[in-house]
Structures are given as structure tokens and as C-alpha cells.
N, C-alpha and C positions, 0 to 999 in steps of 0.2 A: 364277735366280728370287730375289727377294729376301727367302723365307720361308728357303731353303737357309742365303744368307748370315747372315741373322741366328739362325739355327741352329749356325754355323760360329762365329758371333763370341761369342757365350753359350759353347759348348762350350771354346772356347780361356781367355774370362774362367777359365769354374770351376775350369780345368787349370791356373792361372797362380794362384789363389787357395790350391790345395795347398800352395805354397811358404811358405804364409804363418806357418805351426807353429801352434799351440795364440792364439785371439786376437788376432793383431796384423797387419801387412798385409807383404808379400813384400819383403824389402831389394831395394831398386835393385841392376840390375846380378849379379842371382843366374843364374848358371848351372845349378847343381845344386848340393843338402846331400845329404852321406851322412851320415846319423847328426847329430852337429856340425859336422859339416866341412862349411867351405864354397868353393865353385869359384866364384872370379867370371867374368862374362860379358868383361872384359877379359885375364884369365890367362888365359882359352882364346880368345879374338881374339889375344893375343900368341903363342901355342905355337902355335899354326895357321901362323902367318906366316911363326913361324921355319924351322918344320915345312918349307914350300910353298920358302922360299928355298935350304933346304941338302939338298930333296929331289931340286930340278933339276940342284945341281951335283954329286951323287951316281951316276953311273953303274950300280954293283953294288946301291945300292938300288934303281933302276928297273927293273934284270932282277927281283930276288926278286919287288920288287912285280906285276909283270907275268907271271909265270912261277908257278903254281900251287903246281908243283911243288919251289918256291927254297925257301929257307932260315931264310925269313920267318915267325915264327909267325902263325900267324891269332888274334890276341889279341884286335885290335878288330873281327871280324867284316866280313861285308859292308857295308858303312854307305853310305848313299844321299848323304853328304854327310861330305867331311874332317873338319867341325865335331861333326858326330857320331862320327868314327871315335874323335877326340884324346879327345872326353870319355870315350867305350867305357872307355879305358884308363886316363886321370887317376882315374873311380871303380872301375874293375877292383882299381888298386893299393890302393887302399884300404879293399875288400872283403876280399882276398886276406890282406892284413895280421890283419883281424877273424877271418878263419876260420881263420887258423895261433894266432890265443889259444885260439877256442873247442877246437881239437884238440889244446892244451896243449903247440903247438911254440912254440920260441923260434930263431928263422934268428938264426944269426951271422953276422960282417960277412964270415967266412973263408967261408960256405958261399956266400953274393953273389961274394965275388971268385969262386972257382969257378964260381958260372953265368956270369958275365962273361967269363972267360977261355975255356969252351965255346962261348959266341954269340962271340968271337972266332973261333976255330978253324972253325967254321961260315959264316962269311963273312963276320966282321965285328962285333961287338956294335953301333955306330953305324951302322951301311947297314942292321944287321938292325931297329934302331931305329926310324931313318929308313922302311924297308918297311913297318914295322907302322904308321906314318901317326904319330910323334913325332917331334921334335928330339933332334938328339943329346943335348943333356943330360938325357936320360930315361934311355939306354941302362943307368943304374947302376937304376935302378927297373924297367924293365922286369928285367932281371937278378934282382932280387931278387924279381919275382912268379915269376919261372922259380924260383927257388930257394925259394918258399914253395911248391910246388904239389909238387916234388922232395922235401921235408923231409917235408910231410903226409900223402903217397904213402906213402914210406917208412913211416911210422909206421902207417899203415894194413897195412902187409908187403909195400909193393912189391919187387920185384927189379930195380933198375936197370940190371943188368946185362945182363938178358930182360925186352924191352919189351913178348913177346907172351906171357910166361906168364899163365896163369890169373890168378894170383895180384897181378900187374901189372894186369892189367886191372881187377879189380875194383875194386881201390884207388883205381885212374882212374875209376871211375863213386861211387866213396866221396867221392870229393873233390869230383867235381862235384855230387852232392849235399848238402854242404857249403857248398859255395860256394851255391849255390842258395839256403839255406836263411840263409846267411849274409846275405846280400843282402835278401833278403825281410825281415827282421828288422830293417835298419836304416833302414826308412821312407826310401827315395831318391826324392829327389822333384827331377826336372827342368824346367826352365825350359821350356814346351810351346815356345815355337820351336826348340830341337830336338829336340823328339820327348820320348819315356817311356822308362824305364828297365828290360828287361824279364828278371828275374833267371834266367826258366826259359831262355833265349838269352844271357844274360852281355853287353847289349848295350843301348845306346840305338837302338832305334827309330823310325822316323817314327808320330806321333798319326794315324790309321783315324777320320774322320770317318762314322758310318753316317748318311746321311743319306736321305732320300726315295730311291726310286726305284722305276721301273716291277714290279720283281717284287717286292719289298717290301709292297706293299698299303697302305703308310705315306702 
């Protein structure tokens, strides 16, 4: 119906209008701002591609990725599309970073080599990279969000040593509350062709068009 579509096409203008910050109109080529930071829609066209080329020659990243149960964090979520998986995690890292100031940790470069040398030992740091849907040259970044969520924990009183004590756990629901809160705070606003960025999921999204329809009354 062409009431739908021009429904659809209004809804996408106003979502594209977001990016625009306080009076002026959206830079070409935005993919997502977190905060000042900005992700272009070509460095995530590039990291994708990299991504797709050195994910196929990867063997051990196709099991993790394929296998539930591998070794692979689930960092970028379920994502209905790789372009939204990569960006999940380009503004994950940069969340991640925000809520180890707000919890007054500072990661060293020695606590990063440490998560690094662990996603090693776990099957890889690059294949685990590669699984989580980035190019290898991530794998030092992903690394360091594993060691900013390890350092904030701890601070909180985790026990790394018992991942199921009490006191482990909670710290884990501390943090992701954090992070949450982190996220939501720094106005992320995505480029609606892929989707929203939704801090209570840690995740970009597909945009939920509610449009007409028969049980709706609309």
C-alpha cells in the first residue's frame, strides 16, 4: 500500500535525522557516533570485507562460529546481518572503555597482553576474533574489552578464580549494569540502515517498523 510505504520512508528520514547533533544535518557517510566518536560507513564497508575474506580462510573460526558451544565470545550478539554484527563490537569497544573510567579502572597494556595470551590458549585470539564476526586486526581490541569487563568485575569483588561464586556473579550483573548505563549516556545514534543501537541488549538491532495492520485498529 502506498500509505505503508510512505510511512516507512518518513519513519527512516526522522531516524537518519538523529545523526544530525544539535542543528546541522548528518555528515555523509556516518555510520554511527558514540559520544564524539565517529564510525564511517566506509571503515565498517572495509572491516566487513576484511572480516568475510580471512573468515573463509579460517577453518577454527568456522567451527567456534558455528558451534555454540566454541570458544567464541558472543560479544556481537545475534545480528541479522555481519554489518551489524562488526559495528555491535567497533561501538561495544568504545562503551567498554567509557565504563572502566566511570568505575575508576585504568586496564594496562600488561592486563590486555594477559587477555590476549588467554583467547590464545582458548583457541586462538585471531580465529576467536575472526568468530566474533571482526578481522584479525581487532583481536588486540577485542582482548582489551575482555580485559576491561575482567578488571571492572574484579573491582566490583569478583573472584576470578570461581566463576560461579556469589560474589562472581553479582559483579557480572554489576557490570552489565554499567555498561548499560554507560551506553545509554552517550547518545549512540546509528545510521538507520543498520538498524538502532540497543544498550539494554549491548547490540545494534534491526529498526521495528509498527505500521498498519489488521489487529492494530490503525
Amino acid at each position: 500500500m502506498p500509505g505503508k510505504s510512505v510511512k516507512a520512508a518518513l519513519a527512516a528520514v526522522l531516524a537518519a535525522a538523529a545523526l544530525a547533533g544539535c542543528g546541522g544535518s548528518p555528515k555523509v557517510g556516518t555510520a554511527a557516533l558514540v559520544g564524539d566518536d565517529r564510525i564511517t560507513v566506509s571503515t565498517l564497508s572495509q572491516t566487513v570485507r576484511d572480516w568475510r575474506e580471512q573468515f573463509r580462510a579460517d577453518p577454527a573460526a568456522n567451527e567456534m562460529r558455528s558451534n555454540p558451544s566454541g570458544q567464541a565470545p558472543q560479544l556481537a550478539a545475534d545480528s541479522a546481518s555481519d554489518l551489524q554484527g562488526a559495528l555491535t563490537l567497533l561501538i561495544n569497544f568504545r562503551v567498554a572503555d567509557r565504563a572502566a573510567e566511570r568505575a575508576g579502572v585504568e586496564v594496562t597494556g600488561g592486563q590486555v597482553d594477559g587477555a590476549l595470551q588467554a583467547l590464545d590458549h582458548q583457541g586462538g585470539a585471531k580465529s576467536i576474533t575472526l568468530a566474533s564476526g571482526l578481522p584479525r586486526t581487532h583481536a588486540r581490541d577485542l582482548a582489551r574489552l575482555v580485559a576491561t569487563q575482567l578488571a571492572v568485575m574484579q573491582r566490583y569483588g569478583a573472584d576470578l578464580d570461581n566463576r560461579l561464586s556469589p560474589a562472581t556473579q553479582q559483579a557480572g550483573r554489576q557490570w552489565n549494569e554499567l555498561f548499560q548505563r554507560t551506553a545509554a549516556g552517550m547518545h549512540i545514534k546509528v545510521n538507520p540502515r543498520y538498524g538502532h543501537y540497543d544498550p539494554a541488549k549491548f547490540e545494534v538491532a534491526p529498526i521495528v517498523y509498527r505500521l498498519s495492520s489488521p489487529d492494530s485498529g490503525i
